[in-house]
C-alpha positions in Angstrom: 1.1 21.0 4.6 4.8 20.5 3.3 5.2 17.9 1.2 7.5 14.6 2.4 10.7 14.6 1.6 11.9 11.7 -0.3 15.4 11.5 1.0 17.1 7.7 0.9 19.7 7.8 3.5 17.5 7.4 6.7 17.3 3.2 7.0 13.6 2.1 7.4 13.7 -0.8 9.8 12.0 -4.0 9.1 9.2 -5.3 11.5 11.1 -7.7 13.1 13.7 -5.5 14.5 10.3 -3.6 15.6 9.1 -6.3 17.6 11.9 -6.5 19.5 11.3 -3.9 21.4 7.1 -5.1 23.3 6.4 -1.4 24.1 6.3 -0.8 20.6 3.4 -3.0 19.9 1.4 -1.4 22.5 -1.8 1.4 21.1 -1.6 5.1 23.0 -5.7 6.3 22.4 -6.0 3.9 19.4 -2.7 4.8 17.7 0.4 3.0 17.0 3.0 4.1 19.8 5.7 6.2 18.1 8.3 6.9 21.0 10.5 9.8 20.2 11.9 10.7 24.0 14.8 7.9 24.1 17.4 10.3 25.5 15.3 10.4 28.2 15.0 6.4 28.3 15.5 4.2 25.8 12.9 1.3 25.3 14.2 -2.2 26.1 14.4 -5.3 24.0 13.0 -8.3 25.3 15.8 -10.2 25.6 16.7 -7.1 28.3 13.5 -7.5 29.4 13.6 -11.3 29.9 17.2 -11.7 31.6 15.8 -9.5 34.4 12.8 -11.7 34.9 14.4 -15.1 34.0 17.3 -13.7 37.2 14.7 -13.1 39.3 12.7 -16.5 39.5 15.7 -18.2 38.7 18.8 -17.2 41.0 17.6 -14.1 43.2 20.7 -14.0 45.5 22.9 -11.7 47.0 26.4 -10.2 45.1 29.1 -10.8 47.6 26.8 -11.5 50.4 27.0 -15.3 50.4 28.8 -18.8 49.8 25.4 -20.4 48.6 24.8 -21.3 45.0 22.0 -18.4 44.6 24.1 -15.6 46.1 27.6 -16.9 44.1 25.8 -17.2 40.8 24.1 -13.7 41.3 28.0 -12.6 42.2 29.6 -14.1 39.0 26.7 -12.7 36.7 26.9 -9.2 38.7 30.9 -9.0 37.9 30.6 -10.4 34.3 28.7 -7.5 33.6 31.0 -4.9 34.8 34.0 -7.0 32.3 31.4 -6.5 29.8 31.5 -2.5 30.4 34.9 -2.7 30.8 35.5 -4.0 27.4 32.9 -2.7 25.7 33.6 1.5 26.4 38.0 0.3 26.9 37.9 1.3 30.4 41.5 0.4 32.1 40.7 -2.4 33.9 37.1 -4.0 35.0 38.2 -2.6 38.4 38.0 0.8 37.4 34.4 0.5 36.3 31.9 1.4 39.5 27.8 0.8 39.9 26.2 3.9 40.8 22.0 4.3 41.1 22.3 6.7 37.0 24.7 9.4 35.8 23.0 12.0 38.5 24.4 9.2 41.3 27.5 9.1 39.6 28.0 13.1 39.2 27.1 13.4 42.6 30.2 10.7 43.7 32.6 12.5 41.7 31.8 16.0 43.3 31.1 14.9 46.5 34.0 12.5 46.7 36.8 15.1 45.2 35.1 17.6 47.6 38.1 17.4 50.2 40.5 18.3 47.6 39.1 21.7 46.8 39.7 25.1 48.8 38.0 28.5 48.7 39.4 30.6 45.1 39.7 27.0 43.8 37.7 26.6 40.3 35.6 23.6 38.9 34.8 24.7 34.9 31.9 23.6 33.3 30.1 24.4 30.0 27.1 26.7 29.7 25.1 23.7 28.1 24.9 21.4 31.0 22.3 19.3 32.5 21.5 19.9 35.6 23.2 16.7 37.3 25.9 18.3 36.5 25.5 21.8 37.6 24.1 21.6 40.8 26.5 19.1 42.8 29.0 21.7 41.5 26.7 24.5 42.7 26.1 22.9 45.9 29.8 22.7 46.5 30.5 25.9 45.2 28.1 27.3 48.2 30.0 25.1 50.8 33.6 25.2 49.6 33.6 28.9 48.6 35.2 27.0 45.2 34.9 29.7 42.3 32.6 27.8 38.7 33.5 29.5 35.3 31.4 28.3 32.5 32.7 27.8 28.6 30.2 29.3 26.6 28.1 28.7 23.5 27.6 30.1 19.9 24.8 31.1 18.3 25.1 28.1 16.8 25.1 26.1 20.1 28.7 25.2 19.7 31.2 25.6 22.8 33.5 28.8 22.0 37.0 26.9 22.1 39.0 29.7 21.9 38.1 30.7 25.5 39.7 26.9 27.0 43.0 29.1 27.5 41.3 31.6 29.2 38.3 29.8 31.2 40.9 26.9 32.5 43.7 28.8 35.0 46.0 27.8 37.0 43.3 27.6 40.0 41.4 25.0 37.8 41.1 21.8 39.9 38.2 19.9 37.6 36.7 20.6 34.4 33.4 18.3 33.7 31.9 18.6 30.3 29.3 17.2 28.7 29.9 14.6 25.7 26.5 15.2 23.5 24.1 17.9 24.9 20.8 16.7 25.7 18.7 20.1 24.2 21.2 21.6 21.7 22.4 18.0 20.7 26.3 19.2 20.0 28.7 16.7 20.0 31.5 18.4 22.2 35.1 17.5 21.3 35.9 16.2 24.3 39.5 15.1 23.9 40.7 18.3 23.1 39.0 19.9 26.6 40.2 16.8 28.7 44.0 18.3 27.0 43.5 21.8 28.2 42.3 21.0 31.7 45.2 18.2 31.8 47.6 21.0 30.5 46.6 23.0 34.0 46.8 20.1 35.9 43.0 19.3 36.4 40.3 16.2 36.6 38.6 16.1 33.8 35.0 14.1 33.9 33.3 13.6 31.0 29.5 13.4 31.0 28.7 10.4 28.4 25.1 10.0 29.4 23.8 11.3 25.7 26.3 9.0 24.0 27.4 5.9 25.2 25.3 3.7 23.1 24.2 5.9 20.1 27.9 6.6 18.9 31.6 4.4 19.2 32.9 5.5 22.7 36.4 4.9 24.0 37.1 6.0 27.1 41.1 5.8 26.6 40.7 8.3 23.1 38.2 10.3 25.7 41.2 11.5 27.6 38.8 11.5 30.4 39.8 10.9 34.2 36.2 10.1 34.9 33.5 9.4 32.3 29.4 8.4 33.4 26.6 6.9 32.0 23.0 5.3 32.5 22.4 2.0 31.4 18.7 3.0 31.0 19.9 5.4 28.1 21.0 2.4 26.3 18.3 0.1 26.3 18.7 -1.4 29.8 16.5 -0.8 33.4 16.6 2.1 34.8 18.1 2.5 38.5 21.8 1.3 37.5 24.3 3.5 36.4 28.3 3.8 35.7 31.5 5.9 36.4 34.2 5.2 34.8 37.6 5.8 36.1 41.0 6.0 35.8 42.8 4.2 38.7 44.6 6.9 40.2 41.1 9.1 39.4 39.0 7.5 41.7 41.6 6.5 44.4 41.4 10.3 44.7 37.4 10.2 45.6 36.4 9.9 49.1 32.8 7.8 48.9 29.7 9.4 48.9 27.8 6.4 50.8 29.0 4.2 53.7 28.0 0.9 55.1 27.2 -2.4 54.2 30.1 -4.2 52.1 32.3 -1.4 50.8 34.3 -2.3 54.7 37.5 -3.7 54.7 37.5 -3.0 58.3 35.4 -1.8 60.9 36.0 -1.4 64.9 33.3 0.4 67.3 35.4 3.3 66.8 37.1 2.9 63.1 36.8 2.0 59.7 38.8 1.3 56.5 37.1 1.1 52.7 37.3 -1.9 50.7 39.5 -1.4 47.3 38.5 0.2 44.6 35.3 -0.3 43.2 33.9 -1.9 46.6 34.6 0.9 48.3 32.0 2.7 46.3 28.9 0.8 46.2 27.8 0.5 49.6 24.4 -1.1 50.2 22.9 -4.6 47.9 23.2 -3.8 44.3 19.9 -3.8 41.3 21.5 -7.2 40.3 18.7 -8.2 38.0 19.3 -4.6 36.6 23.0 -5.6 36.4 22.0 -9.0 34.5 19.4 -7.5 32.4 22.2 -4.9 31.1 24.3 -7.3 30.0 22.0 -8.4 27.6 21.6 -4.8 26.2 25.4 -4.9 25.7 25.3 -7.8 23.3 22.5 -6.0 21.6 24.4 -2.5 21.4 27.7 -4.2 20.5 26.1 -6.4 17.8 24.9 -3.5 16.0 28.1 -1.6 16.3 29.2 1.9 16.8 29.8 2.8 13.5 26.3 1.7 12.6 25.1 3.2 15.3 25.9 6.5 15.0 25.1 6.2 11.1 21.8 5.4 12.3 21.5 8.5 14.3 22.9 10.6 11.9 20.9 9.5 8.8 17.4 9.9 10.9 18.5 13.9 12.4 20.0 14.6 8.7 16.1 14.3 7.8 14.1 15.0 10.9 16.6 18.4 10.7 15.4 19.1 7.0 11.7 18.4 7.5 11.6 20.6 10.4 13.5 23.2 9.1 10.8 23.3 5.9 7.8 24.1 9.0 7.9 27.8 8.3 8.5 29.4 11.9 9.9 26.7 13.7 13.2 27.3 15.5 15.6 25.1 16.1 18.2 25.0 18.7 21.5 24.1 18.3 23.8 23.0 15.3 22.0 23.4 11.9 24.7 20.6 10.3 24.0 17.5 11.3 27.2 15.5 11.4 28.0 18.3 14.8 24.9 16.6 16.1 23.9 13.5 17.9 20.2 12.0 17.6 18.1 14.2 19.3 17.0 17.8 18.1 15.2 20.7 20.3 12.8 23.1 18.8 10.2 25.5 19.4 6.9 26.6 17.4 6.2 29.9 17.0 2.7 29.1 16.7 2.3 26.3 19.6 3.7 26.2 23.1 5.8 23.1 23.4 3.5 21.6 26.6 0.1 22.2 23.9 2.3 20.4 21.0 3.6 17.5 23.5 -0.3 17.2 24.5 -1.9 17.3 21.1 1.0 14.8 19.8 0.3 12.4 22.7 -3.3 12.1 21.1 -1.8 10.6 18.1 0.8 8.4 19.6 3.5 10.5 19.2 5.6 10.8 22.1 7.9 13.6 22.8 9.7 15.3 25.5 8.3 19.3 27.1 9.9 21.6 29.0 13.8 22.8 29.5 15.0 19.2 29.7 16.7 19.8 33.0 18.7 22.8 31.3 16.5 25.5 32.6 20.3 27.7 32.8 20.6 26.8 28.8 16.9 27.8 28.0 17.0 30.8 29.7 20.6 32.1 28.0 18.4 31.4 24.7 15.5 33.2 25.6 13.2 30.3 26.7 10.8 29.0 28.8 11.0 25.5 27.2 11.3 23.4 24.0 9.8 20.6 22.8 12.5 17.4 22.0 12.4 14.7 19.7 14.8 12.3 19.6 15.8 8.9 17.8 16.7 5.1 19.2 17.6 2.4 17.3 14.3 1.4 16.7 13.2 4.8 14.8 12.5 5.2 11.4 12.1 8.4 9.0 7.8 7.1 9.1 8.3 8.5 12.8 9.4 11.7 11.8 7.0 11.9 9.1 4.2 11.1 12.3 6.1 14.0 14.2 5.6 16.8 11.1 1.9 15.5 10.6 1.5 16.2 14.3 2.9 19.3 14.3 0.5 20.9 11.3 -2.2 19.6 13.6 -1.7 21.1 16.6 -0.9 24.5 14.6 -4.5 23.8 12.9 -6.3 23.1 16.6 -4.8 26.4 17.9 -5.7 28.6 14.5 -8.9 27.4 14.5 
């Protein structure tokens, strides 16, 4: 077995922070949970975990649905947490900030709601390292709209080919949607300078923030996106709540994807009008306790800071990148220089299937992500099947990589054996 590296960059985080976070404290077949899948979802803090709870015995109402004290106090929390968002990520205005279900939801209102825009031989660009929320809405319309998609590709080393923007964005190019960090490669895309091509031909750009809001500053004005989305349950809050961001005149130019319910300004037996912008998109009673709970995981993420943040992440895949790359036969995909990276890294063993090495690491605690990530397009342009994933949260430490190498040089020993 390798010996450990004794690099001093990575932070080791003190107990306390550690106990912050209950799930931690939990035992997974007699073994100390060490969660490695947080851009999947992110583990939640209990003071995230105890605003939720404390708004559910507590107040309980209705947003918007009442003039009673339970359904006014669960407005004025609901709204505060959208000024939070607003001023946390420097969105235009808390106006321009709209609840969705998760990034998916949100992808979905962007294509769905520009849908009536777009004519047959119009083109939608995308990059060839997308997740899969945002490939098939785009795919779906493509089918229905007899729209055109044009993909900008990938390196060998997993980075997008920017010489191509001139050539890939046209004239026909009505949106470009591109992801910020990629969930399997884990390239940080320059986004800015895509959101100036695309604006250079006229089109939307929408900027898929789901692997990087929360793990690295994010400005949504330096973005020089139209639209940018995110899940709060990839920045530990709950899952089921979501965000697009928008400029004003952006999402005045989306029709909504759901109706009903209190995104009305007026309705007849035979006609309706929407509510402004962002009722007009969130049809239906919100996850307010999920709303609540988030805000909590603002203070939490804003506390800690961008900058150190992103250090954090950086400092754990500089030496999760070196320790793997010392497992002789272990490919890794994407960017071998870890500043290009965010904090999550793909690989594959050429000795172990990555479904065997998720199982065998499960045994010890270790929990990783299998599979093609919802990138099957990505994995098969590389020549895979699947990876295995590992990636880092605030709460990991370089002892968690070490579990993750240990792991590894025991499944290869069950499987030579």
């Amino acid at each position: 077995m390798e010996t450990r590296s004794n690099t001093a960059a990575v932070p080791h985080l003190d107990m306390s922070e550690r106990r912050r976070f209950p799930a931690l404290a939990r035992l997974v077949d007699g073994h100390p949970l060490i969660y490695l899948d947080s851009a999947a979802t992110s583990l939640r803090p209990s003071e995230v975990i105890d605003a939720g709870c404390q708004f559910c015995r507590e107040h309980d109402g209705n947003p918007h649905r009442g003039l009673y004290t339970l359904s006014t106090e669960a407005t004025a929390a609901y709204e505060a947490t959208r000024e939070m968002v607003a001023t946390w990520l420097h969105a235009p205005s808390p106006e321009s900030v709209v609840y969705t279900r998760n990034t998916t939801a949100a992808l979905n209102l962007v294509a769905r709601g520009i849908a009536h825009e777009l004519t047959a031989g119009d083109e939608v660009v995308l990059t060839e390292m997308e997740h899969h929320a945002n490939l098939v809405p785009w795919i779906t319309l493509a089918k229905k709209r007899g729209i055109s998609l044009r993909y900008i590709p990938i390196d060998d080393n997993g980075e997008l080919r920017l010489e191509t923007l001139e050539t890939i964005i046209t004239p026909r190019t009505r949106v470009v949607s591109a992801v910020h960090v990629s969930n399997v490669l884990g390239t940080i895309n320059p986004v800015r300078l895509i959101a100036d091509a695309a604006h250079r031909a006229g089109a939307l750009m929408v900027v898929d923030a789901a692997q990087s809001v929360g793990h690295m500053p994010f400005d949504f004005e330096a973005t020089g996106a139209d639209l940018a989305v995110f899940s709060a349950h990839k920045c530990y809050g709950p899952t089921g709540l979501g965000f697009l961001i928008g400029k004003p005149d952006a999402l005045e130019r989306l029709e909504p994807l759901e109706t009903g319910g209190d995104m009305i300004e007026y309705v007849s037996y035979h006609d309706a009008t929407w509510a402004p912008i962002p009722g007009r998109f969130e049809a239906g009673t919100p996850n307010a306790s999920a709303a609540v709970a988030f805000a909590r995981a603002i203070d939490y993420l804003r506390q800690r800071g961008g900058d150190s943040l992103r250090e954090h992440d950086l400092s754990l895949t500089t030496y999760a990148l070196e320790r793997l790359m010392a497992v002789p036969g272990m490919k890794i995909l994407g960017p071998r220089e870890p500043e290009k990276r965010g904090g999550l890294i793909a690989f594959v063993d050429s000795l172990v299937h990555p479904h065997d090495l998720a199982t065998i690491l499960d045994e010890a605690g270790v929990a990783v992500r299998a599979g093609h990530h919802c990138a099957q397009p990505l994995h098969r342009k590389l020549g895979l099947a699947a990876s295995a994933r590992a990636s880092f949260g605030v709460y990991t430490d370089k002892s968690d990589v070490d579990a993750l190498i240990d792991g590894i040089y025991t499944a290869r020993k069950v499987f030579q054996s």
